[in-house]
N, C-alpha and C positions, 0 to 999 in steps of 0.2 A: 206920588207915583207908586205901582207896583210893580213890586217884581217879582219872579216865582225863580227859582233854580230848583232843576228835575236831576236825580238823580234815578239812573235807571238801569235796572240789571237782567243780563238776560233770564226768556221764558215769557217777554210780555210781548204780545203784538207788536210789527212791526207798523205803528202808526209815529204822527210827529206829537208826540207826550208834553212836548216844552210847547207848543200852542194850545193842546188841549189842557194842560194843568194850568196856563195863564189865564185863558179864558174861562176857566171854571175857579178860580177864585177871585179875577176882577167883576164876574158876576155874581157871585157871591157876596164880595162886598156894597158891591151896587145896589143888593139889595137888603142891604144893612142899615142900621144909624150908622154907619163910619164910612158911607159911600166917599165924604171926602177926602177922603185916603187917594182917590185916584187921582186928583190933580192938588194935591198938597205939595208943599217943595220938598218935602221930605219923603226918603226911600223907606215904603214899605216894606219889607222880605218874607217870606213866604218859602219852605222847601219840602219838595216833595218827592219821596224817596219812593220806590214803585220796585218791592224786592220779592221775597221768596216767603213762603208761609212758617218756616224755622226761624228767619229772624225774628217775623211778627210776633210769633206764638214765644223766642225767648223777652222780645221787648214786653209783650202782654205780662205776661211771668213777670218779668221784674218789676213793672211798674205798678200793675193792677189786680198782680199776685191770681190769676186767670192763667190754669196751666194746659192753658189751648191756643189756635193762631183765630185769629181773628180779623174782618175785613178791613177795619181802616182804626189806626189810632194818629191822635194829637196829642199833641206837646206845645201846648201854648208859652209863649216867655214872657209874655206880660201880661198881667192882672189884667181883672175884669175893670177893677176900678180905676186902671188905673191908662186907660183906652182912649180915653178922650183928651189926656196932657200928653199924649206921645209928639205931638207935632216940636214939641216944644223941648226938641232932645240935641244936645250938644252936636254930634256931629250930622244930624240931618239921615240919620240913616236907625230904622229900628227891625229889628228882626220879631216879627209875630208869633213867628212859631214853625213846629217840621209835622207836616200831614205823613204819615208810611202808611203802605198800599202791600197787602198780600197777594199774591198774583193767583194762588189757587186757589182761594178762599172769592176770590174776586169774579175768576173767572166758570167756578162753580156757580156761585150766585145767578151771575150773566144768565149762562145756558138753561139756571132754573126759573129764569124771568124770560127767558125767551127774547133776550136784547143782547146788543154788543156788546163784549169786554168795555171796549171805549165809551158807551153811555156809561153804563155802570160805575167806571172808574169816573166818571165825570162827575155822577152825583154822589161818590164819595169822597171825591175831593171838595165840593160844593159842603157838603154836610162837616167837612172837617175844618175846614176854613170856618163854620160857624161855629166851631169848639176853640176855634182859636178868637174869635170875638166875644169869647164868654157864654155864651146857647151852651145848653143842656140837654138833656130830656129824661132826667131821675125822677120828675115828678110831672104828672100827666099834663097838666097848667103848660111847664115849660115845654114838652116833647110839642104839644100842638101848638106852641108857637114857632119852634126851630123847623117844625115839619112844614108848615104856612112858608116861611120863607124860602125855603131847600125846594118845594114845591114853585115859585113865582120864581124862584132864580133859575130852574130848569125849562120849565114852561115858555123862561124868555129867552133862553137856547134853542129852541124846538124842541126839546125832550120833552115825554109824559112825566105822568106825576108817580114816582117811587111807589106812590104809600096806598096806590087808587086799586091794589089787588085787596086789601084787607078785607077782612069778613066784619064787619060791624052787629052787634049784638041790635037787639028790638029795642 
């Protein structure tokens, strides 16, 4: 089973966050190797915090020494390798990891894609949840494979594809 808890601070849209962050990370895993996560007996967790571009930009700074805000980070809590023995965890209960969401860096993005805050935020909790599955994108191999999926898990939302504005070379 999943679960997401949303933490949410004013300055975001007033939509319902705790449906859209659940639905954007049980699709997400859906379209994982770890889809069995969603009917495993064990609680999966998931939190996603949806704050201000000051916290981002000091969490950025701290973590990834990036002394700017930026639109989505993860905080994975368990290993890449170590994904597939989670079912197998004493009290049935494993916490994945915490997605954080900048609201102005978010909703700049939005305006300059010409879509909702609420997609946007959708496909960067989609994209973060695959950082907490291990997905990368530091070396091009990886990015087109997290980007293939991020793309299929949006698609089967109704949402377009993030990435379908690039300029691709000859």
């Amino acid at each position: 089973m999943i679960e997401v808890a949303v933490l949410h601070e004013e300055g975001w849209p007033g939509i319902d966050w705790e449906l859209l962050a659940q639905r954007a990370v049980s699709t997400a895993i859906a379209h994982s190797p770890y889809a069995a996560f969603a009917t495993d007996q064990a609680l999966y967790e998931v939190a996603v915090k949806l704050t201000s571009d000051d916290e981002v930009h000091s969490l950025n700074r701290a973590y990834r020494d990036k002394d700017k805000p930026t639109n989505v980070l993860s905080f994975p809590m368990v290993q890449d390798d170590l994904l597939q023995a989670t079912a197998n965890t004493d009290d049935g209960e494993i916490l994945l990891g915490d997605i954080v969401l900048a609201e102005g860096v978010c909703a700049a993005e939005a305006a300059e894609k010409g879509i909702s805050v609420a997609d946007h935020a959708t496909h960067l909790i989609v994209h973060g949840t695959f950082h907490l599955l291990g997905y990368d994108h530091m070396e091009d191999n990886e990015a087109e494979a997290m980007e293939a999926l991020e793309i299929a898990a949006l698609l089967s939302m109704g949402l377009s594809d993030p990435y379908g504005d690039r300029i691709t070379g000859d």
